[in-house]
matplotlib code that plots the C-alpha trace (Angstrom):
import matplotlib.pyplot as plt

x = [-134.1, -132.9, -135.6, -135.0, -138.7, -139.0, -135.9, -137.3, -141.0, -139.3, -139.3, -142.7, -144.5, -148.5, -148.3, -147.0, -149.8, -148.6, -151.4, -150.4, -154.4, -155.6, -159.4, -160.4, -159.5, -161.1, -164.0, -164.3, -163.2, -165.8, -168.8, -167.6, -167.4, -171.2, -171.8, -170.1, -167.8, -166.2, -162.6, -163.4, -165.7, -164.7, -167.9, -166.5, -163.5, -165.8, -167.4, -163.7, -163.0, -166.2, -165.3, -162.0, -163.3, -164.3, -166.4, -165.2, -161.5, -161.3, -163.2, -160.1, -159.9, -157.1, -158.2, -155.0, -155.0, -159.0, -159.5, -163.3, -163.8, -166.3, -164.2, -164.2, -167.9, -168.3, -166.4, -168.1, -171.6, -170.5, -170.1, -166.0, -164.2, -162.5, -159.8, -159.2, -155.6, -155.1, -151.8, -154.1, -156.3, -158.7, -159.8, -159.8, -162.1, -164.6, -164.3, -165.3, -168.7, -169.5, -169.1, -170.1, -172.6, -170.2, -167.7, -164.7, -161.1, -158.8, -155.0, -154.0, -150.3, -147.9, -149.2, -145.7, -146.8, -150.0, -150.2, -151.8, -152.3, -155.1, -156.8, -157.5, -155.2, -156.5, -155.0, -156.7, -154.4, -152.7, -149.8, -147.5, -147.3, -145.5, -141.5, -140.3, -142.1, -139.9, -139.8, -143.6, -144.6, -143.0, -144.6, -147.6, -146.9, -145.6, -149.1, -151.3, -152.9, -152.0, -155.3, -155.0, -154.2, -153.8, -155.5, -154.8, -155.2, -151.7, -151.5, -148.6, -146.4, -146.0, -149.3, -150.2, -150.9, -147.2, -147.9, -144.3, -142.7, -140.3, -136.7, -137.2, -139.6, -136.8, -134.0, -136.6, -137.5, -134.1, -133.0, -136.3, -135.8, -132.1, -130.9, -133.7, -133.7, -137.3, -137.9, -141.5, -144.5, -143.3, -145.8, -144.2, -143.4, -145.1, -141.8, -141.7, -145.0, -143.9, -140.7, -142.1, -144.9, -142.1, -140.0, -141.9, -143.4, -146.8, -148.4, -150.4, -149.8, -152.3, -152.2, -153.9, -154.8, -157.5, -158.0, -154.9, -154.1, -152.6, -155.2, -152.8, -154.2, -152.1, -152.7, -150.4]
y = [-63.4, -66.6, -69.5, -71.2, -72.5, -74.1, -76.4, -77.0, -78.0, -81.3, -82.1, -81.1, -82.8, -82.8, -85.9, -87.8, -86.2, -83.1, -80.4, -77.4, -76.9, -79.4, -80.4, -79.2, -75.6, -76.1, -76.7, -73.7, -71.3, -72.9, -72.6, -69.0, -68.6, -69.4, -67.0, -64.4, -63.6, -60.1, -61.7, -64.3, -62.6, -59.0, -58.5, -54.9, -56.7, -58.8, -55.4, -54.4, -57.6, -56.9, -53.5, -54.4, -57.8, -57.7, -60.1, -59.9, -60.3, -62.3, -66.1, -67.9, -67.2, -68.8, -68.6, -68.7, -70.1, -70.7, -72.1, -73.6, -72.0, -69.0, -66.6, -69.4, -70.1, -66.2, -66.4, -69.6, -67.9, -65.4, -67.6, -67.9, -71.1, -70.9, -73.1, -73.3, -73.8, -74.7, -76.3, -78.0, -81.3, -80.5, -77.1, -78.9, -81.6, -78.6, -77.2, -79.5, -80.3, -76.4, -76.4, -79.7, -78.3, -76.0, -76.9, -75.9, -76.9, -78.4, -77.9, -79.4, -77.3, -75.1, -71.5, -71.3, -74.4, -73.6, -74.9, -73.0, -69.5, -67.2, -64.0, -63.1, -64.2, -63.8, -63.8, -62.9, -62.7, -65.7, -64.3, -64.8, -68.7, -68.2, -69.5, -66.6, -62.8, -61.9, -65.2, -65.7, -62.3, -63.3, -66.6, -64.5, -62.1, -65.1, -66.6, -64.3, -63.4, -60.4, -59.0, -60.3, -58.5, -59.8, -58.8, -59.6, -58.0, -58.4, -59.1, -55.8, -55.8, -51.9, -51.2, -54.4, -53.7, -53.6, -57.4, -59.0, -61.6, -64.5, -64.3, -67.3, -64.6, -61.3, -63.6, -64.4, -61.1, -59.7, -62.4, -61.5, -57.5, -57.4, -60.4, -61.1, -64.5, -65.6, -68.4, -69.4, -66.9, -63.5, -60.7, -58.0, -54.1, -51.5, -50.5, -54.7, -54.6, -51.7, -53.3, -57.0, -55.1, -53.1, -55.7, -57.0, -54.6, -54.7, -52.0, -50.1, -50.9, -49.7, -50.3, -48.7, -49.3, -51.7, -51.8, -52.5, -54.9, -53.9, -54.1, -54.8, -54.3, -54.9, -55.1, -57.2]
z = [5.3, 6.1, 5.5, 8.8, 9.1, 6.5, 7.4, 10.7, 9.0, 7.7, 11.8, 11.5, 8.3, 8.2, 6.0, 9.1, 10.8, 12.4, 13.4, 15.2, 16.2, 18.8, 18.1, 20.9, 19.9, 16.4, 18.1, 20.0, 17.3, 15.2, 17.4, 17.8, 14.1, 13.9, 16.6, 14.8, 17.4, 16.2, 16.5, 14.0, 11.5, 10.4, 8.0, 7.1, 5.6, 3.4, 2.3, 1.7, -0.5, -2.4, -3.6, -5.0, -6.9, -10.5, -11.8, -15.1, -14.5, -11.1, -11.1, -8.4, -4.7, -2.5, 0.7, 2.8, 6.1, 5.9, 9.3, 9.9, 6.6, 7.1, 4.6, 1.6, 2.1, 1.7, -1.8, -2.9, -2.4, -4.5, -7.4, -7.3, -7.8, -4.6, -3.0, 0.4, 2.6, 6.0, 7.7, 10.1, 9.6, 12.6, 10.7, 7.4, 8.3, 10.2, 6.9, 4.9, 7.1, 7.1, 3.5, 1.8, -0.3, -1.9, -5.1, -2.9, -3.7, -0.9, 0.2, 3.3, 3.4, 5.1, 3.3, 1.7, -0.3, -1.8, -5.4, -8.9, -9.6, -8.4, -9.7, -6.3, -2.9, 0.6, 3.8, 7.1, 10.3, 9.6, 7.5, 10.6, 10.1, 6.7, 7.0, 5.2, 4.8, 1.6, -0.1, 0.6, -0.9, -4.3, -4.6, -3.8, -6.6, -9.0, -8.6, -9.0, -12.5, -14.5, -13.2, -10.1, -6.1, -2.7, 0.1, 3.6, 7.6, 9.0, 12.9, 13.4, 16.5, 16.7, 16.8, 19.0, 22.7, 24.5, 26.3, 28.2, 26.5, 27.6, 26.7, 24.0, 22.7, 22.6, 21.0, 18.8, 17.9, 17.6, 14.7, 12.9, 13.1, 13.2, 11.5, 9.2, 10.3, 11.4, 13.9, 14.6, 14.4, 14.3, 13.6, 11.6, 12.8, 10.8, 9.2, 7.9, 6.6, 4.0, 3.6, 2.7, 0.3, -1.4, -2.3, -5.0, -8.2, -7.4, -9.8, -6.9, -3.1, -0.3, 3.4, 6.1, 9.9, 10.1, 14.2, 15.6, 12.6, 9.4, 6.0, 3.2, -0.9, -3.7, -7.3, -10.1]

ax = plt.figure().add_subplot(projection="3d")
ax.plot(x, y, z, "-o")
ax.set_aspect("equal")
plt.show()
């Protein structure tokens, strides 16, 4: 898969102060946080997350796309080092105030980015922004302890409701499922997610429906 997002992020750089999320909207998504809107806190997931952690072999969370922050708090409470990643400024800065009693580590970065190796990666809904699927997966499995899994709930276009889309948005999705050439946010097809999962040696793979999203697990 061509990585034709990352060439166009030089046009985009955060350090010249580029933020896809508008302050107004990181407002709104966190005062819906704290209300524990359903679409922005999936509490079964954090049950999820706790069965599969291991005190004893996982201490480092990377929190992937950690918006106002809700998921990293959650991990620092439970006593992990965590470091949180957004690509916007807006959700960092939100962040920061929700969590400021908390030892949390900072990246301000497109997700492909991130820096340092994790015994545990997470990613909720936001793997979409990533420039490449394939080439993020192996940084993904490159950085991750020998112990180590990822977990992450996948936004999936087959089992998405059918919604109509623009013709920008059908050339768009024919050079990402036909040409493997991904331009802008593109949620993967069922068939993609096992695909981009599969193309690395992950020791033990699981992924199951989780709503109409995808709930990906897989161990080093």
């Amino acid at each position: 898969m061509l990585n034709f997002n990352k060439f166009l992020s030089k046009f985009k750089s955060i350090d010249n102060g580029y933020d896809p999320i508008s302050s107004e909207y990181a407002e709104k998504y966190f005062k819906e946080m704290l209300n524990e809107n359903k679409e922005r806190i999936d509490n079964k997931l954090l049950l999820e997350i706790k069965k599969h952690l291991v005190p004893e072999n996982h201490k480092s969370i990377l929190d992937l796309g950690g918006g106002p922050g809700y998921y990293s708090l959650y991990f620092s409470k439970l006593g992990y080092e965590v470091t949180y990643l957004d690509i916007s400024a807006n959700f960092l800065r939100l962040a920061k105030s929700f969590m400021k009693n908390e030892n949390i580590n900072y990246q301000l970065s497109y997700m492909d980015n991130f820096k340092g190796k994790f015994d545990v990666i997470f990613s909720r809904v936001s793997w979409y922004y990533c420039f490449n699927d394939f080439s993020f997966i192996k940084k993904i499995y490159n950085n991750l302890s020998n112990n180590g899994f990822f977990i992450g709930v996948l936004h999936n276009r087959t089992r998405s409701k059918k919604v109509k889309v623009n013709i920008f948005r059908k050339i768009q999705i024919f050079f990402y499922d036909y040409l493997y050439i991904k331009v802008g946010h593109i949620d993967p097809t069922q068939k993609r997610i096992f695909k981009i999962f599969a193309s690395v040696p992950f020791s033990k793979v699981i992924i199951k429906n989780w709503g109409k999203d995808t709930l990906v697990i897989c161990y080093k």
